[in-house]
VEXLUM-133287 format. One line per 5 residues: number of its first residue (from 0); their letters; for each residue x, y, z of N, C-alpha, C. Coordinates in steps of 0.02 Angstrom, whole numbers, plus 50000, padded with zeros to 5 digits. Last residue first. Example, Ala and Ser with C-alpha at 12.3 -4.5 7.8 and 13.67 -1.06 7.14 Angstrom:
% VEXLUM-133287
1 = SA = 50642 49888 50354 50684 49947 50357 50645 50002 50394 | 50660 49716 50390 50615 49775 50390 50660 49835 50390
//
This chain:
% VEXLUM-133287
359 = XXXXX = 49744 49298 49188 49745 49254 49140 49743 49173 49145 | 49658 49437 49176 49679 49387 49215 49716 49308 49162 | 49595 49600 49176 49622 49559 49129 49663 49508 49189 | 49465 49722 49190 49530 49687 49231 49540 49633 49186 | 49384 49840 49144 49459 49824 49110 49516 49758 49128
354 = XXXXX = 49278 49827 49210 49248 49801 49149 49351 49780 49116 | 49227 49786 49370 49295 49802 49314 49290 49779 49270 | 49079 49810 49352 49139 49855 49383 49181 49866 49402 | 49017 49729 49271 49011 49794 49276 49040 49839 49334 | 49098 49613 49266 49108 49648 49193 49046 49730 49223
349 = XXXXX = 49086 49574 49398 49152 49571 49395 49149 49619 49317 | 48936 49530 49402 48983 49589 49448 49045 49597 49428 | 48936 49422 49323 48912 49480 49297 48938 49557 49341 | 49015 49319 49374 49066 49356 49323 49028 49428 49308 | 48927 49317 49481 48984 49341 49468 49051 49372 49432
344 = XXXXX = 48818 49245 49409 48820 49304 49469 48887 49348 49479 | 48862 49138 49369 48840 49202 49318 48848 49251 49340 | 48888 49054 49459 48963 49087 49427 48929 49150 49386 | 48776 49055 49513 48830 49094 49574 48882 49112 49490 | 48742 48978 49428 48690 49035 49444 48752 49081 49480
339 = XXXXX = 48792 48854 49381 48800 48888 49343 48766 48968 49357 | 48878 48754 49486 48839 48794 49525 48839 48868 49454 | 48996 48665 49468 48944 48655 49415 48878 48691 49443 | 49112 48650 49483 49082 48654 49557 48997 48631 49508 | 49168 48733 49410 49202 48685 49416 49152 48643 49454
334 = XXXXX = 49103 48886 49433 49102 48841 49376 49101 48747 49370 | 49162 48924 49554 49087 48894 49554 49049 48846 49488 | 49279 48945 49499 49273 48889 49549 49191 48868 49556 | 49259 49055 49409 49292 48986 49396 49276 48922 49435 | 49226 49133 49508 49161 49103 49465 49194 49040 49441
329 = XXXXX = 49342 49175 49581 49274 49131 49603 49230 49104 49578 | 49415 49222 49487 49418 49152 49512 49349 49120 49560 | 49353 49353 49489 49356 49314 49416 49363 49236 49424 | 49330 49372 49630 49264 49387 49590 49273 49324 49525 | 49459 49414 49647 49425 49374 49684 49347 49334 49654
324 = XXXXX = 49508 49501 49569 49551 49443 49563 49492 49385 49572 | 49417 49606 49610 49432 49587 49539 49425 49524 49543 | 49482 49620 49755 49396 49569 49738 49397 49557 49665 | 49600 49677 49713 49598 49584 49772 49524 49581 49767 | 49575 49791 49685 49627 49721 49631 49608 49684 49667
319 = XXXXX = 49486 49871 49771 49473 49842 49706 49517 49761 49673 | 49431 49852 49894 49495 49832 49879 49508 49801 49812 | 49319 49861 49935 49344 49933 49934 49428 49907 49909 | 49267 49744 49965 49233 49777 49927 49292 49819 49897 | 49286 49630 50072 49346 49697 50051 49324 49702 49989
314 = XXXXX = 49198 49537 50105 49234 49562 50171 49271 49627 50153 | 49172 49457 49995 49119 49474 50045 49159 49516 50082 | 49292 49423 49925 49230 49446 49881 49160 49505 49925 | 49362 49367 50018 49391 49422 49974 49304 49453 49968 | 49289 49233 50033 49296 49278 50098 49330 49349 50085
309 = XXXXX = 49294 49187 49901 49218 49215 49961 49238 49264 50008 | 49414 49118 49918 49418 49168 49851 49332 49213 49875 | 49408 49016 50001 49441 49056 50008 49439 49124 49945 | 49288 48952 49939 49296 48988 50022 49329 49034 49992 | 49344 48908 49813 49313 48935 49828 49279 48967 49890
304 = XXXXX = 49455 48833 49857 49450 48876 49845 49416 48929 49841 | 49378 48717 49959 49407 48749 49991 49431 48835 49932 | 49307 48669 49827 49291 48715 49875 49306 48751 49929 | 49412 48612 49775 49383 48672 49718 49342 48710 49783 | 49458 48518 49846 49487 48564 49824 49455 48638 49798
299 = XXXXX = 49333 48454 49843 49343 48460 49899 49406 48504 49891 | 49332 48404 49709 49297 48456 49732 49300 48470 49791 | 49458 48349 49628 49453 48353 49699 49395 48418 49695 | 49578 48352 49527 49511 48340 49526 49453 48350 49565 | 49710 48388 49535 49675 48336 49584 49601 48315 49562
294 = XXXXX = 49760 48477 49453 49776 48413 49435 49738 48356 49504 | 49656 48564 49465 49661 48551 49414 49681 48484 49414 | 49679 48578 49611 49626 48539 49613 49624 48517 49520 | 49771 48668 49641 49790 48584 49637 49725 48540 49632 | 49721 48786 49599 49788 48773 49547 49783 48686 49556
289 = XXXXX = 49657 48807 49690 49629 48787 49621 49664 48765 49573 | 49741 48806 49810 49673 48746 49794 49665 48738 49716 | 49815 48921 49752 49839 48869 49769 49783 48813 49762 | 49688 49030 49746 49748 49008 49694 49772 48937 49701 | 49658 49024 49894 49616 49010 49841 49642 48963 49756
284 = XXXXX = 49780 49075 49933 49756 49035 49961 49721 48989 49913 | 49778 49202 49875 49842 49169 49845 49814 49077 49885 | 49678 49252 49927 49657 49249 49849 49710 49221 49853 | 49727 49271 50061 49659 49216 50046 49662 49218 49943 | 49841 49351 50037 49840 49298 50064 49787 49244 50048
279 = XXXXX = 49744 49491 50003 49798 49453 49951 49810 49386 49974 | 49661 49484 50124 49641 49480 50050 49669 49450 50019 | 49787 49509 50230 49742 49456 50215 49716 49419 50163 | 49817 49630 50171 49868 49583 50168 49839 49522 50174 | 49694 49715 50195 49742 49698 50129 49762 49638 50104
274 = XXXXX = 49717 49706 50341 49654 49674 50304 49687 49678 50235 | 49845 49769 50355 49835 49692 50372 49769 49684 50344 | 49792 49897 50301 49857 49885 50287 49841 49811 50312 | 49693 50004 50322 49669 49932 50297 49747 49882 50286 | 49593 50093 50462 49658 50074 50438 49657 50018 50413
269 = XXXXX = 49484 50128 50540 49520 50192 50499 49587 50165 50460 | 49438 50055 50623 49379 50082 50567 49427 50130 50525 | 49446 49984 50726 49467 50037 50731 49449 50083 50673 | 49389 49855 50712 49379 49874 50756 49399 49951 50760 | 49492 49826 50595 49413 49830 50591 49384 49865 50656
264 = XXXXX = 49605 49812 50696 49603 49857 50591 49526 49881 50609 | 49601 49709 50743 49607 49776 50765 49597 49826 50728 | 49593 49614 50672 49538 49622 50685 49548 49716 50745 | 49722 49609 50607 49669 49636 50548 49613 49640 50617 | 49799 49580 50728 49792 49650 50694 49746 49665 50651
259 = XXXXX = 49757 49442 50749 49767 49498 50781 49739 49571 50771 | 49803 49392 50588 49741 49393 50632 49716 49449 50689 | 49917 49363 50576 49924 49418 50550 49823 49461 50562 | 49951 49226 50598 49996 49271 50630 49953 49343 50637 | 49853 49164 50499 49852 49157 50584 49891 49211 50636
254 = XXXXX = 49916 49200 50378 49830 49212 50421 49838 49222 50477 | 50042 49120 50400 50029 49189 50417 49977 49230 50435 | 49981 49011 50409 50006 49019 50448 50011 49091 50466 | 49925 48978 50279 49888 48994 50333 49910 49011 50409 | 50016 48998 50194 49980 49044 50184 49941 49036 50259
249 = XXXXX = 50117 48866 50223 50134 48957 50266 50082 49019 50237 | 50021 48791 50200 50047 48800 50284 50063 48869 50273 | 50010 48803 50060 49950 48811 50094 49964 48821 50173 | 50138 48792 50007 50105 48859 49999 50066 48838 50068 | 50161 48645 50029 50223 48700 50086 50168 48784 50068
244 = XXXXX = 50048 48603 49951 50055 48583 50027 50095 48644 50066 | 50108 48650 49837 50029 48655 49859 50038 48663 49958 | 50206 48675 49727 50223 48654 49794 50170 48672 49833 | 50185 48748 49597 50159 48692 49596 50193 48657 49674 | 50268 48876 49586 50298 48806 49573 50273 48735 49593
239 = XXXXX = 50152 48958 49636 50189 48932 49559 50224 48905 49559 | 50155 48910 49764 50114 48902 49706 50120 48913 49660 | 50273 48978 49802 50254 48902 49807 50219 48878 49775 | 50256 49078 49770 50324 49063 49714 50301 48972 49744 | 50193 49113 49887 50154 49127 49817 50201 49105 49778
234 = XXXXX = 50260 49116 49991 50209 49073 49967 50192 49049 49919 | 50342 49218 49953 50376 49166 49987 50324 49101 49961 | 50247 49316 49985 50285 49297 49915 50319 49245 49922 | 50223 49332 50090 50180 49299 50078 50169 49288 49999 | 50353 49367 50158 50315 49294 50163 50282 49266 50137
229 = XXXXX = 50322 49494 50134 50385 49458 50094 50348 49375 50095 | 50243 49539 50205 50228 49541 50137 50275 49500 50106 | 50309 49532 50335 50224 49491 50321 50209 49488 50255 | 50414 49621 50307 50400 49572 50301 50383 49498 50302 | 50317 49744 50310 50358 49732 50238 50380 49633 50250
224 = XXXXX = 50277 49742 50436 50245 49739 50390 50252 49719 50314 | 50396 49761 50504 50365 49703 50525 50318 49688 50463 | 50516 49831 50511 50480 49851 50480 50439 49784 50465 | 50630 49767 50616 50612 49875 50617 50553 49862 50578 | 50646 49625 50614 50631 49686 50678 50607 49757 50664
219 = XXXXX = 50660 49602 50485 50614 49572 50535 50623 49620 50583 | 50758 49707 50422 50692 49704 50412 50640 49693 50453 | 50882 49626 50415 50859 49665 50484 50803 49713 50479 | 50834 49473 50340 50863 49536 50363 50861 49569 50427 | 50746 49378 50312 50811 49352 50365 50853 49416 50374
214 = XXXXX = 50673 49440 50225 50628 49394 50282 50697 49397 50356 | 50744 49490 50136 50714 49531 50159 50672 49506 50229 | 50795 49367 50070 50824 49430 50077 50791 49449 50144 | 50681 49286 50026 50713 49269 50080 50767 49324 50117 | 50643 49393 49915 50586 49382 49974 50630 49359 50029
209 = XXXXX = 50746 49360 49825 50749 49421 49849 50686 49431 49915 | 50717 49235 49815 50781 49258 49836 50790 49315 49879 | 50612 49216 49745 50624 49191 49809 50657 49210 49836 | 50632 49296 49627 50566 49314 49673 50600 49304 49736 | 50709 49210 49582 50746 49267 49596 50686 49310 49648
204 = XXXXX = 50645 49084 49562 50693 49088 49598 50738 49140 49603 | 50545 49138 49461 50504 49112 49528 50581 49100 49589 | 50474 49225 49373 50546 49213 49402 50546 49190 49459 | 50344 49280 49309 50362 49210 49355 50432 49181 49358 | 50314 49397 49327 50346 49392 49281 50357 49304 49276
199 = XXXXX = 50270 49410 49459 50224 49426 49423 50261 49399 49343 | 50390 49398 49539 50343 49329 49556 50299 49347 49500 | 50450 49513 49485 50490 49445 49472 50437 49382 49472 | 50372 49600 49571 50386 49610 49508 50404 49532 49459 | 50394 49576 49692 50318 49559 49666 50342 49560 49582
194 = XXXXX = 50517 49597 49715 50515 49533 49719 50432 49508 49690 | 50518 49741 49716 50561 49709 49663 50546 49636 49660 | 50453 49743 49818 50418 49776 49762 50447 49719 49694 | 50531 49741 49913 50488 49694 49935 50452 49705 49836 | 50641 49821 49892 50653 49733 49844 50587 49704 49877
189 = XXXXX = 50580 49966 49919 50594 49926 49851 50599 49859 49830 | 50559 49935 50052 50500 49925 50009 50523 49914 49925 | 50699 49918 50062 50667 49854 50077 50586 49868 50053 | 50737 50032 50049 50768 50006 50018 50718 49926 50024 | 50649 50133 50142 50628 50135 50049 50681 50064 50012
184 = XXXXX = 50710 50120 50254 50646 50092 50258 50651 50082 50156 | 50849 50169 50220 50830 50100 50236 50776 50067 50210 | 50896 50210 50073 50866 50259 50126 50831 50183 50141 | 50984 50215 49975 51023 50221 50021 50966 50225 50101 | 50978 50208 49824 50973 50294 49865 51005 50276 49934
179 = XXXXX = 50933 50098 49760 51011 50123 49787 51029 50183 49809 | 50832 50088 49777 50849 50052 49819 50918 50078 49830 | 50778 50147 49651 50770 50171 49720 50807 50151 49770 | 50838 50079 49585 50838 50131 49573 50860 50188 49632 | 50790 49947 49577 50828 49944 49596 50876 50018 49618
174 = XXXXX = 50640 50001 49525 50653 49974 49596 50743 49984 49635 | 50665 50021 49395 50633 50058 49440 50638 50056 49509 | 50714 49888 49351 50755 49920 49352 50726 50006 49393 | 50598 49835 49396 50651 49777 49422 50681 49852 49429 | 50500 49893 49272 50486 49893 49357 50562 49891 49402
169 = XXXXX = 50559 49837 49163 50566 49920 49178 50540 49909 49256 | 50503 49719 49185 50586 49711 49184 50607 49811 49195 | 50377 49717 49187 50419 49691 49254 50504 49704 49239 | 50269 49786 49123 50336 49787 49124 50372 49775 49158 | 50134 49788 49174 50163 49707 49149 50240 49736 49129
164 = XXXXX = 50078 49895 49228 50065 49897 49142 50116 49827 49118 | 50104 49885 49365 50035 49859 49339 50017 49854 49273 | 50249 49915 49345 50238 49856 49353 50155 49837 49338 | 50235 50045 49293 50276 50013 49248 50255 49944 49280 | 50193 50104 49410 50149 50122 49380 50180 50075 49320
159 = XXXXX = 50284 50042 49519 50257 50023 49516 50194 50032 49460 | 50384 50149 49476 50416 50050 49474 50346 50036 49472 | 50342 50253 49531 50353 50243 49451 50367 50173 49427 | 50310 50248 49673 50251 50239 49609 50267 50230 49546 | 50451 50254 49693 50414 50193 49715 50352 50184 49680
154 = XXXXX = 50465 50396 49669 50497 50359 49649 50478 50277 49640 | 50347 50456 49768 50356 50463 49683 50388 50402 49653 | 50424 50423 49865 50366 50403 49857 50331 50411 49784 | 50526 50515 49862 50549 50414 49873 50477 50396 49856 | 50486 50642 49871 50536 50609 49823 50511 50525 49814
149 = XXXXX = 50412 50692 49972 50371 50632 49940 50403 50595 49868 | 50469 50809 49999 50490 50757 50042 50464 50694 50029 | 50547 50894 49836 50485 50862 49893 50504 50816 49923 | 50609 50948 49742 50639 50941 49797 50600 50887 49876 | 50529 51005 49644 50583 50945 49638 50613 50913 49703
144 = XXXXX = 50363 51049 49652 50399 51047 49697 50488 50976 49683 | 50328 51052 49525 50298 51100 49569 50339 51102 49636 | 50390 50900 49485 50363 50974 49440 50360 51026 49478 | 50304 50820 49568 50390 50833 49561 50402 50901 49525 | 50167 50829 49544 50199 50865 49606 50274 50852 49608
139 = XXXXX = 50151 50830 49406 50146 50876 49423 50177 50907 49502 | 50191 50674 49413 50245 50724 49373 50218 50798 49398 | 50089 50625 49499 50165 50617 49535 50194 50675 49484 | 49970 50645 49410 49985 50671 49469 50053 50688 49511 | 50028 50553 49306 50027 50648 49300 50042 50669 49354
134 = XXXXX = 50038 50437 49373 50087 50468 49347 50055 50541 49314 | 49867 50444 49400 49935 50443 49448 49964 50462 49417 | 49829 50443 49269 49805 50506 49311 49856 50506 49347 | 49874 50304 49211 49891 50382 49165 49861 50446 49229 | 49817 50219 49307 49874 50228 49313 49909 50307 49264
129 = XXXXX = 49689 50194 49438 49692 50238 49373 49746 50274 49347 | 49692 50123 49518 49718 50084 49444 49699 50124 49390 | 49687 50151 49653 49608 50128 49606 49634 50117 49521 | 49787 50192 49682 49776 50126 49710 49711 50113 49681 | 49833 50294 49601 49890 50217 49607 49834 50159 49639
124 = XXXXX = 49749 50396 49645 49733 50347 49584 49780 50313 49589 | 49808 50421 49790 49732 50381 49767 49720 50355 49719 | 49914 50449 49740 49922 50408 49786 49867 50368 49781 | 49869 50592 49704 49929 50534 49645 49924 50476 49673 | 49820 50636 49804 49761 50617 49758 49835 50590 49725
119 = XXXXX = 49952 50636 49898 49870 50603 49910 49858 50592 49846 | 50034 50742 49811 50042 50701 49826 49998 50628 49855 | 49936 50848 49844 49940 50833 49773 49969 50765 49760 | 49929 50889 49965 49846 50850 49934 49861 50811 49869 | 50074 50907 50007 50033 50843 50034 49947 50812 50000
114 = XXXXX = 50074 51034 49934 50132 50966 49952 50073 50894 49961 | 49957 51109 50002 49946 51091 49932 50010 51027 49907 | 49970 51091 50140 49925 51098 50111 49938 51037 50034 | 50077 51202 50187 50088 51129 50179 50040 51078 50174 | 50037 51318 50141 50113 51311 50136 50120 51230 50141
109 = XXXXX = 49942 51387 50227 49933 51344 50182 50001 51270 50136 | 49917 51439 50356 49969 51381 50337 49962 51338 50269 | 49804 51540 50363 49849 51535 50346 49912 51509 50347 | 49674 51452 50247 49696 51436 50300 49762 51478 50299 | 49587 51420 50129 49629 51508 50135 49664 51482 50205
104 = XXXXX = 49588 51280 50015 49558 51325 50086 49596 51363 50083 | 49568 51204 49893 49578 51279 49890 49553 51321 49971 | 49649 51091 49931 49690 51129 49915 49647 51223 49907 | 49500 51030 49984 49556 51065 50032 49617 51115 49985 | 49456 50990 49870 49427 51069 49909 49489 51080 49942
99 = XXXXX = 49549 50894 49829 49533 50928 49796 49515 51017 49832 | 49517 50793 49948 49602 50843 49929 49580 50904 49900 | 49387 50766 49915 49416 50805 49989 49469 50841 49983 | 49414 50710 49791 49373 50763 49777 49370 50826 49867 | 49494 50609 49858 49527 50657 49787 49493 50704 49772
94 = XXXXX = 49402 50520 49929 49460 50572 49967 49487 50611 49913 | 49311 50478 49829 49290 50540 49884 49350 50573 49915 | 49408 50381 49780 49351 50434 49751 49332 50498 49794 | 49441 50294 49908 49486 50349 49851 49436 50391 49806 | 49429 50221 50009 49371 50253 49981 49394 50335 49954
89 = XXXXX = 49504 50180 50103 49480 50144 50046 49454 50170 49994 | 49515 50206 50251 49441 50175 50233 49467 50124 50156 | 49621 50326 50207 49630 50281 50246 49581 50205 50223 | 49535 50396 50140 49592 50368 50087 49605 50317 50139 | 49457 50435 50227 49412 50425 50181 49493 50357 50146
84 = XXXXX = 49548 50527 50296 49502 50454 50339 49486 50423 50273 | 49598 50615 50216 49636 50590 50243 49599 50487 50286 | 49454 50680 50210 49505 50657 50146 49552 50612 50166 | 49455 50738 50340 49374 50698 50324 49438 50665 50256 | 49549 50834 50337 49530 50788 50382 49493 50727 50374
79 = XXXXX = 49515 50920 50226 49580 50892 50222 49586 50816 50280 | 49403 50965 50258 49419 50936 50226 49453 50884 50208 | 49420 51069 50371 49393 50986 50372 49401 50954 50311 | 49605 51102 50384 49538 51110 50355 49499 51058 50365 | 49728 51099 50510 49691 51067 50452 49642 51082 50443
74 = XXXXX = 49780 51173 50623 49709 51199 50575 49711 51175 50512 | 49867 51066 50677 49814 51104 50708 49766 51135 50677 | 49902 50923 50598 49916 51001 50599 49864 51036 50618 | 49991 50805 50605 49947 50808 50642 49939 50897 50649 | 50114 50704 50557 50099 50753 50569 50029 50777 50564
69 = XXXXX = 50211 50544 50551 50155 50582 50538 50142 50648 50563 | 50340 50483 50575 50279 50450 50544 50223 50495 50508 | 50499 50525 50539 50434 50541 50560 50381 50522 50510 | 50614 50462 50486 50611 50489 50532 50560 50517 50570 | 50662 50434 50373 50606 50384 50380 50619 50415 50443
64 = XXXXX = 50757 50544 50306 50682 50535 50268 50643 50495 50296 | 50838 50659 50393 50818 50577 50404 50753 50575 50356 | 50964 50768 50375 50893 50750 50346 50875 50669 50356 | 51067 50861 50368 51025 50824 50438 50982 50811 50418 | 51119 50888 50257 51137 50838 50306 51106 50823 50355
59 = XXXXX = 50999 50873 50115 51011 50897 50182 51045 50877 50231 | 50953 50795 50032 51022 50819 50019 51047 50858 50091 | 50770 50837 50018 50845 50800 50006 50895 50825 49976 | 50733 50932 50121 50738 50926 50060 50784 50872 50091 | 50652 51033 50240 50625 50960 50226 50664 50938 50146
54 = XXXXX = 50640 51142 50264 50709 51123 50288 50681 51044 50258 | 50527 51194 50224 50568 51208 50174 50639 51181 50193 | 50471 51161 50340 50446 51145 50272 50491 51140 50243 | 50508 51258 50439 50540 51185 50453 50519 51152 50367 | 50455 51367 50366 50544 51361 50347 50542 51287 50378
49 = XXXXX = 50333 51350 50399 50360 51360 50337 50421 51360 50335 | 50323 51276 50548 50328 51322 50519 50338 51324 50437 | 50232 51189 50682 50259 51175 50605 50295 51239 50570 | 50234 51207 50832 50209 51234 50801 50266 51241 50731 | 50211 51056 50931 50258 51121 50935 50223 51144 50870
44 = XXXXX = 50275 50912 51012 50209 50952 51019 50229 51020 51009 | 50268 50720 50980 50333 50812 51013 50256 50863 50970 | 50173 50609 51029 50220 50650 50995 50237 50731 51013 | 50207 50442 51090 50185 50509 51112 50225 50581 51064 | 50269 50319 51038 50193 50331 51054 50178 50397 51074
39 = XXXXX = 50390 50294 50919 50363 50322 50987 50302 50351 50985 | 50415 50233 50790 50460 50215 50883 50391 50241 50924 | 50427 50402 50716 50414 50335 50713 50456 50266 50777 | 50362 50549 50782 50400 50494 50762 50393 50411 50752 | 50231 50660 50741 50225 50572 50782 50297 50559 50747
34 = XXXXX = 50187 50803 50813 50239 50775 50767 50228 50720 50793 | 50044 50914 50799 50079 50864 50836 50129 50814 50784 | 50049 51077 50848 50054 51040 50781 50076 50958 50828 | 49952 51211 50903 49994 51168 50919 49983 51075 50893 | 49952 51393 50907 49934 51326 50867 49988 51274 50883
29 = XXXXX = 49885 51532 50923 49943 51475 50953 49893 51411 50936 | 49883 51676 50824 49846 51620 50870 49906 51557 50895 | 49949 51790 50780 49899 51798 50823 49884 51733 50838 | 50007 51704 50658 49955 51754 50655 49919 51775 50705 | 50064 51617 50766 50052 51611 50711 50001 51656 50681
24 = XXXXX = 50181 51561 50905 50109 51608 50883 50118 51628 50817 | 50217 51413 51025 50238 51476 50962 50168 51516 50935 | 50278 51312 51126 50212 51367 51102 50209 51436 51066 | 50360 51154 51121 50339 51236 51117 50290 51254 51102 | 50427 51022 51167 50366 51059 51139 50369 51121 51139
19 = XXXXX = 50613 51023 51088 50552 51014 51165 50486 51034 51129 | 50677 50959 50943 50636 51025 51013 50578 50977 51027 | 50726 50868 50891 50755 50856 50955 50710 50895 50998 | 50684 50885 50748 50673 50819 50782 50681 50821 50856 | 50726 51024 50705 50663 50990 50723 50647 50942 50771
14 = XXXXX = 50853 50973 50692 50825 51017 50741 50768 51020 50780 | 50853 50918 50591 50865 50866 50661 50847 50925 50700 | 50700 50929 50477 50762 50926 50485 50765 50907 50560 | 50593 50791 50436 50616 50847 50466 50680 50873 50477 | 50563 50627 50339 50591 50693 50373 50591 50758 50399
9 = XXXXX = 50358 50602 50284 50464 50576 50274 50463 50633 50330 | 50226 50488 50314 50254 50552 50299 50325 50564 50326 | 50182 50337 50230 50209 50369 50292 50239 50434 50262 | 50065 50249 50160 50114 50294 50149 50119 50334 50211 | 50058 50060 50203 50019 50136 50194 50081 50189 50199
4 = XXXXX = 50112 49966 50037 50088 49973 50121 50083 50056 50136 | 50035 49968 49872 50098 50008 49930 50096 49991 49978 | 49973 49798 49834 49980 49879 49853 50039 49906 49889 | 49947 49716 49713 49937 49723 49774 49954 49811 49783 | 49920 49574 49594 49908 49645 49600 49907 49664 49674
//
């Protein structure tokens, strides 16, 4: 079970893209919107309009969908502000009830407001696994808007709302979907997707395939994150194919790589994308020990799993599927371990608050 990497906000038209900063006036006030491209540390500084909005469609010849990271709008509501951190954090409950107010502020830019809250809260239940709310959410904001710049992002939740319900083969074909739109960044989150799909199904040499894809592409340079994720499917087909040793180097290897940044993560309090990736890493870590301690016997196995399945449990609360996971194998391991107080302890956290998670 894992996640989107964090959702980036799509295109502008090229016009957009090229103006100088400006200082434009908006009901009487001058407001000044900050555009972040993606590349570049300093963003173009100018005032959003409702028509650049409405220049935002697909099909547009001048339309780059992975062309800007983010936008930064001068009279965001607090709301909308405080919602935005909150979803960042983790802490999807509260940011859907932030969206929520924000859609009804009077601000007058509202215009790009209600695009973006409706899109969020679909976003928030994808990642708290509240999968019948998401897909509304996504159908209401295709619905309301067909044309939206959160197309590809819709699109990418539907593979994936079909992949957490175990349809890996409707996922595959969800994915491939997307992929053939054409739109770089979305083509490589697709087969990074397409390849969870396969490893979940345990196609363990089309998984691989499509992970090595994406590792030896031109991926490695533009989109570093996607793949740190590929890799760590790469792994994980190791451990299901029972290859302990080659899993356990490149799970910890990447740890090691991917270190850095998670502690910058934490330090910066607003971003979980490498702590995530960690999580998933240490529970595939965990996996592996326990998987070889079955045929090893080895409590010196069972406890290295158990670490590794601890350090989920204690560190990423807010990450529901990866403590689930973490929680259900851990007791296993404390089981094994013959520590019958810790495993009670745990399975009892694990049935009051995911009473639905299913493992097998």
């Amino acid at each position: 079970m894992n996640r989107i990497p964090r959702t980036r906000a799509t295109g502008i038209a090229l016009a957009f893209l090229l103006a100088a900063t400006a200082a434009m006036s908006f009901a009487g006030t001058t407001l000044s919107d900050r555009v972040y491209l993606k590349g570049k540390d300093e963003p173009t500084v100018r005032t959003v309009t409702e028509d650049d909005i409405n220049g935002v469609k697909l099909g547009q010849i001048s339309f780059r969908i992975d062309a800007v990271d983010r936008i930064e709008y001068a009279d965001a509501p607090a709301a909308y502000r405080s919602a935005v951190l909150h979803q960042k954090q983790g802490r999807y409950e509260e940011a859907i009830q932030l969206y929520q107010n924000a859609l009804r502020s009077t601000t007058a830019r509202k215009f790009w407001i209600g695009q973006y809250c409706l899109y969020a809260i679909a976003q928030c239940y994808l990642e708290m696994g509240e999968l019948d709310k998401a897909a509304a959410a996504f159908k209401e904001l295709v619905a309301k808007e067909p044309q939206t710049r959160f197309l590809p992002n819709a699109m990418l939740a539907a593979g994936r709302i079909l992949f957490e319900k175990q349809d890996y083969t409707g996922a595959v074909a969800a994915f491939d979907k997307l992929a053939g739109k054409g739109w770089e960044e979305w083509k490589y989150l697709a087969s990074l997707w397409k390849a969870k799909a396969h490893l979940a199904g345990k196609k363990y040499s089309e998984a691989l395939a499509v992970a090595k894809a994406i590792i030896s592409g031109s991926a490695a340079s533009k989109y570093p994150n996607i793949v740190i994720q590929a890799r760590s499917i790469e792994a994980r087909v190791n451990v299901g194919q029972g290859k302990f040793e080659e899993a356990v180097k490149l799970l910890k290897d990447l740890i090691d790589d991917i270190a850095p940044a998670v502690a910058k993560e934490r330090e910066a309090g607003t971003e979980t994308d490498m702590q995530r990736i960690e999580a998933q890493c240490k529970n595939a870590l965990g996996q592996c020990y326990l998987k070889k301690a079955l045929k090893t016997k080895s409590d010196d196995d069972y406890r290295a799993a158990r670490l590794a399945f601890l350090w989920t449990v204690v560190l990423y609360s807010n990450f529901h599927e990866e403590r689930a996971e973490a929680l259900y194998y851990g007791a296993k391991t404390f089981a094994k371990l013959g520590d019958a107080e810790r495993q009670k302890e745990l399975e009892t956290e694990l049935k009051e608050l995911y009473p639905d998670a299913k493992f097998e």
